[in-house]
N, C-alpha and C positions, 0 to 999 in steps of 0.2 A: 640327063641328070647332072651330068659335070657342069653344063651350060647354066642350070639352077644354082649351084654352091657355086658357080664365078659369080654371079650375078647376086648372091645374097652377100657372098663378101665385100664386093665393090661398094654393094648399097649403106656396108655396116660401114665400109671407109669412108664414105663420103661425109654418111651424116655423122660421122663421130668428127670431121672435120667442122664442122658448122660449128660458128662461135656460139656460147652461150647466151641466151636468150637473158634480157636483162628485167631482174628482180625490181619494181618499184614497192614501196612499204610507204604507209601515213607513219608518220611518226603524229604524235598526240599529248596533251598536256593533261592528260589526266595520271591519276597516280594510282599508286596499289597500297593498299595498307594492309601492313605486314604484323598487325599489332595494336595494342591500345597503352597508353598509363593515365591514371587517372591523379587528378590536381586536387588539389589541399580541399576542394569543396566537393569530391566526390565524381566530377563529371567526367568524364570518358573523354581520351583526345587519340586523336589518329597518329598512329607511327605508323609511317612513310617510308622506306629506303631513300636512304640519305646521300651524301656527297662522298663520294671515293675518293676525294682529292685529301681529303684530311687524313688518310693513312699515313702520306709522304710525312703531314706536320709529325704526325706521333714518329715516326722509327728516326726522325730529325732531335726528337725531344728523348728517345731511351737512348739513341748515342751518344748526347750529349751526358746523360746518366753515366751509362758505361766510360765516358771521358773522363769524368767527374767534374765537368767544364760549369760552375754554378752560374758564372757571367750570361753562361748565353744557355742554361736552364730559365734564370730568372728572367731574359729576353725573349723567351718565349711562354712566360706566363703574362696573364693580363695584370696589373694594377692591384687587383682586389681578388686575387685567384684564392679559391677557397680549398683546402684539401680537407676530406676526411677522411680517415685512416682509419685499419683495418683496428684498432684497439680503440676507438673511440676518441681519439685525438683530434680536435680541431684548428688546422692551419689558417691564418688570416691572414692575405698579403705576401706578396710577393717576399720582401724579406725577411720575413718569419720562415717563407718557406726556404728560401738560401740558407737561415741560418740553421734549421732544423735537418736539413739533403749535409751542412757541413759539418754537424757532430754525427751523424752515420757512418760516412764517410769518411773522419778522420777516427773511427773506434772500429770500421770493416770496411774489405771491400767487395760490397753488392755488385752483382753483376747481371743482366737482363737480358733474355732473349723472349724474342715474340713469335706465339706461337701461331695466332689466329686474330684479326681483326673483323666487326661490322657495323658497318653505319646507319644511321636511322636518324629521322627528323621528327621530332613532336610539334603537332599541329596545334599551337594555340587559339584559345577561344579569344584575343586582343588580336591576331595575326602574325605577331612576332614569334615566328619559330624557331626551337633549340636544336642546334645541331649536336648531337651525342657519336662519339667514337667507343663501345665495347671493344675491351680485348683482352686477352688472355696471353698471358707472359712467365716465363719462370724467372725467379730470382734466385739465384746460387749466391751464397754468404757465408765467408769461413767466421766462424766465431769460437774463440777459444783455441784456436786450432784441428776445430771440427768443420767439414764442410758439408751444407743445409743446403736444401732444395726447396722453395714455397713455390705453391702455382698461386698466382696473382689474375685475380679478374680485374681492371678499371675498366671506370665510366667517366669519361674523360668529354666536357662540353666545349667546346671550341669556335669562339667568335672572332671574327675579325681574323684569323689564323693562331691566334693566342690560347693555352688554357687557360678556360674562366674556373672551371668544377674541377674535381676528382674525387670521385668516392672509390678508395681501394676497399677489396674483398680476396681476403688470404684463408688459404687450406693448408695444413703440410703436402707434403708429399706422399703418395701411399709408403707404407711399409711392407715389407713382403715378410 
């Protein structure tokens, strides 16, 4: 019996020494769709999961927010960046948009943390597809000398590393 339990232990030492056996995987170019939106004539288009890499742009672009840095807000918008805002405001261009982030700015000061981001790609019927960054962010802003809490969703579209879109969507904050 003892001869047994040396012998089963040897056998656990041995093979627990044996290297790992190597894992080979297909990777594949197919994709999974996570979703649909549908285009101004009704037709159904695939959301895809999207590029992770444009997280970095966005937390690059709310610290410059939180800076108040508008030089290099407005450097990381595109040209013809459009905002639309949670009251129905429409921004046109980049320095519309500077000039409207600098009377905010110089009447409070906003400040932003991000709670959640996810990416997705809309699969156009031409081929040319939109890459969109969702995310969810709170904004703290003394006004008056009260301090505010909004939860902020944007949809933030992002070409070339640039924002082209942004459509904000604000809640307060619950109340207890």
């Amino acid at each position: 019996m003892k001869n047994f339990i040396l012998f089963t232990l040897l056998s656990m030492a041995l093979i627990s020494c044996q290297p790992a056996a190597e894992k080979t995987t297909s990777t594949t170019k197919e994709v999974t769709v996570i979703g649909y939106e549908f285009n101004d004539k009704g037709e159904k288009l695939n959301l895809i999961a999207g590029d992770v890499s444009v997280t970095g742009i966005w937390m690059e672009y709310i610290q410059a927010h939180n800076d108040k840095d508008l030089d290099k807000i407005a450097a990381m918008n595109a040209e013809d960046v459009t905002v639309h805002t949670s009251d129905g405001t429409l921004i046109k261009g980049r320095d519309a948009h500077k000039l409207a982030l600098s009377a905010w700015f110089g009447s409070s000061n906003p400040m932003w943390k991000v709670n959640w981001m996810a990416t997705n790609t809309v699969e156009q019927k031409d081929g040319e597809n939109k890459n969109w960054l969702t995310t969810g962010n709170d904004v703290t802003d003394t006004l008056d000398g009260v301090e505010i809490t909004i939860h902020s969703i944007l949809d933030a579209n992002i070409v070339d590393g640039k924002i082209k879109q942004l459509y904000v969507y604000d809640r307060a904050k619950d109340k207890e």
